[in-house]
C-alpha positions as CSV (number, residue, x, y, z in Angstrom):
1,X,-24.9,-53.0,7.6
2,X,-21.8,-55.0,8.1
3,X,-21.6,-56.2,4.0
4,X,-21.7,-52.7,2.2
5,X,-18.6,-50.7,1.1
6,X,-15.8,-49.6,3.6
7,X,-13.6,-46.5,2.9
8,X,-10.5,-45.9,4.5
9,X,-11.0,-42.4,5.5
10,X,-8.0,-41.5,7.2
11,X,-5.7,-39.9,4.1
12,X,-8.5,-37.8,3.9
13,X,-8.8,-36.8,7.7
14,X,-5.4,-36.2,7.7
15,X,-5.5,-33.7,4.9
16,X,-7.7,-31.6,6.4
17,X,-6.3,-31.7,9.5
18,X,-3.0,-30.7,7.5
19,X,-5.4,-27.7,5.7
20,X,-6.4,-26.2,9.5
21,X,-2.6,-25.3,10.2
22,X,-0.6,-24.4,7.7
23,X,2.7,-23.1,7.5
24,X,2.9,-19.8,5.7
25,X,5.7,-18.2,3.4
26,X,8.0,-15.3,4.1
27,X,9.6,-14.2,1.4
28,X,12.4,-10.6,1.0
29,X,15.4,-10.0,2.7
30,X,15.4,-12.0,5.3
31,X,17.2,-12.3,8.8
32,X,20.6,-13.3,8.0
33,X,20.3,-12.0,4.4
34,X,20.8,-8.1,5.3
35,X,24.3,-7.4,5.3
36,X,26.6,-5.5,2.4
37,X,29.8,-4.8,1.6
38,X,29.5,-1.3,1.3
39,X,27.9,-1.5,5.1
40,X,24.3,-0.3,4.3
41,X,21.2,-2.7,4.6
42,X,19.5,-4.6,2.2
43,X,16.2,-4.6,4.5
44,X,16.3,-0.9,5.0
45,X,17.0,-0.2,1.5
46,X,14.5,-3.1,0.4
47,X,11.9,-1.3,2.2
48,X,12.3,1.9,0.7
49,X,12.2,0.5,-2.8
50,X,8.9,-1.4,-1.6
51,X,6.7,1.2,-0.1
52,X,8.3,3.7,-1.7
53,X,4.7,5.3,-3.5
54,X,6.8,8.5,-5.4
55,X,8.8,5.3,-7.1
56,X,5.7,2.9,-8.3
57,X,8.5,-0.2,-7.6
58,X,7.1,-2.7,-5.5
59,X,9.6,-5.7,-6.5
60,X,7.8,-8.1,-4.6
61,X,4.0,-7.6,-4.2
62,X,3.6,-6.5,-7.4
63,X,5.5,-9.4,-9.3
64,X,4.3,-11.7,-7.3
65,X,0.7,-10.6,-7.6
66,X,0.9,-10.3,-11.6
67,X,2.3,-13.2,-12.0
68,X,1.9,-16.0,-9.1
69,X,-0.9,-17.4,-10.4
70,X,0.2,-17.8,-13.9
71,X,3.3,-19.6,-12.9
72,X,1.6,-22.1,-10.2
73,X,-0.9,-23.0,-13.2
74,X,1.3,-23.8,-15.6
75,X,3.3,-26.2,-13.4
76,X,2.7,-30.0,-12.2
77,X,2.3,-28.9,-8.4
78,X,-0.8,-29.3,-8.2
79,X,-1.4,-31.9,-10.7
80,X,-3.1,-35.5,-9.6
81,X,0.6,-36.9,-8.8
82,X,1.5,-34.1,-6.7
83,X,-1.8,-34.3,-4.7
84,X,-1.2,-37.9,-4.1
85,X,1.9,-37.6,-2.8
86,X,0.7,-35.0,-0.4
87,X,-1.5,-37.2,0.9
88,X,0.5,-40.1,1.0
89,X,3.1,-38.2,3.3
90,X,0.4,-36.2,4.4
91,X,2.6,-32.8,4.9
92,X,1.7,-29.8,2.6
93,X,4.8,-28.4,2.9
94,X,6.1,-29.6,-0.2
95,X,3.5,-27.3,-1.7
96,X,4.1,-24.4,0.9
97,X,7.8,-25.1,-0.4
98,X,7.2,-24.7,-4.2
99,X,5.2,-21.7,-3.6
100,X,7.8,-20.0,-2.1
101,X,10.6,-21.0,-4.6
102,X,8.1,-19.7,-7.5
103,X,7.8,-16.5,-5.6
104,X,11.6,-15.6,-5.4
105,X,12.1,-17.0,-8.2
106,X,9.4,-14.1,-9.7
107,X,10.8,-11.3,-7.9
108,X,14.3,-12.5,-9.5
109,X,12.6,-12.5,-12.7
110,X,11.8,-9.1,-12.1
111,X,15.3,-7.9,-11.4
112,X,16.1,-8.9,-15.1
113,X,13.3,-7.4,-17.0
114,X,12.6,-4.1,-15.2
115,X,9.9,-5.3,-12.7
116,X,7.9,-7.2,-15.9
117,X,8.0,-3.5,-17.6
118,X,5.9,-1.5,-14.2
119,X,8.6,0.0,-12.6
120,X,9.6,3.7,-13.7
121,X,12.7,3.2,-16.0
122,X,16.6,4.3,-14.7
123,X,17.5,8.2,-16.1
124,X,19.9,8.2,-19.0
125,X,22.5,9.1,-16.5
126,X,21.5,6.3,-13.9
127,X,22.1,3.9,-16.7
128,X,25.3,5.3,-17.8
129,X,26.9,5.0,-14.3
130,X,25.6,1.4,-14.0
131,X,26.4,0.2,-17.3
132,X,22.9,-1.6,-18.0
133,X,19.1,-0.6,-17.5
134,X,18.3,-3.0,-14.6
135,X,16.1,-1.2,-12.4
136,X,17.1,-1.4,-8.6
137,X,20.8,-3.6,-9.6
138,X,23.5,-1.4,-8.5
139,X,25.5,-4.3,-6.5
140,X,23.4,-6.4,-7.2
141,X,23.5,-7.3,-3.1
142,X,20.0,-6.5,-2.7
143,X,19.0,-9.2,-5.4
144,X,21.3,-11.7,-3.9
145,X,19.7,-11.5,-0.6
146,X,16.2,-12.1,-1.2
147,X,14.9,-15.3,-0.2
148,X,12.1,-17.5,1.3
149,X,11.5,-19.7,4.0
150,X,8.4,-22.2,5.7
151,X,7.0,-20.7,8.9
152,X,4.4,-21.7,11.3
153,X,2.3,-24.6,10.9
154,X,2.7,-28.4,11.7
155,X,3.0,-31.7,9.5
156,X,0.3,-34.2,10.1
């Protein structure tokens, strides 16, 4: 019937067309990021640190795990004004963006409070060389160099 009720179903097409490819987050030291002054590597050092088992320091898949969900809850990313926006420019990856932002931002967080209180705390002697109790900040250089970045996918 030509009279009864028309919906423009092309946002939504779009969307899920958007949903079938898309881009992913990488998030550590990445290429670019891995250089130091005192000419070691923050990706081989970063490595050890996270798959490391005799250290129990993951410093980012544990943060991130713990925590991840918590943080994308309690923001407006997701909220009705954010959804409509995605599907007015119909590209997620303003979402695949703040997901990635949370996460380093999380693993930062991490640097400051001892890995959220899981990681094995610095000896006495550790912390009198550095000066403070930060678990895994010597130079600070591999902190520095973590970051994020959109991979894969495609906009609609």
């Amino acid at each position: 019937m030509a009279d009864g009720i028309q919906m423009n179903m092309k946002p939504l097409q779009d969307f899920i067309k958007a949903l079938k490819n898309p881009k992913s987050v990488h998030i550590g030291v990445l290429e670019g990021n891995d250089g130091r002054s005192d000419g070691k590597s923050n990706a081989t050092i970063g490595a050890r640190w996270e798959f490391d088992q005799a250290t129990n320091r993951s410093f980012l898949r544990i943060p991130i795990i713990e925590h991840m969900q918590e943080r994308l809850e309690s923001s407006t990313a997701f909220g009705p004004e954010a959804v409509a926006h995605i599907l007015e420019e119909k590209n997620l990856d303003p979402w695949v963006d703040y997901i990635g932002a949370t996460a380093k931002q999380i693993v930062l967080d991490g640097f400051h409070s001892s890995g959220f209180g899981k990681w094995t705390p610095n000896s006495p002697s550790t912390i009198a060389r550095k000066g403070h109790s930060n678990v895994l900040v010597d130079t600070e250089q591999l902190r520095d160099s973590i970051d994020y970045k959109l991979v894969g996918g495609s906009s609609v």
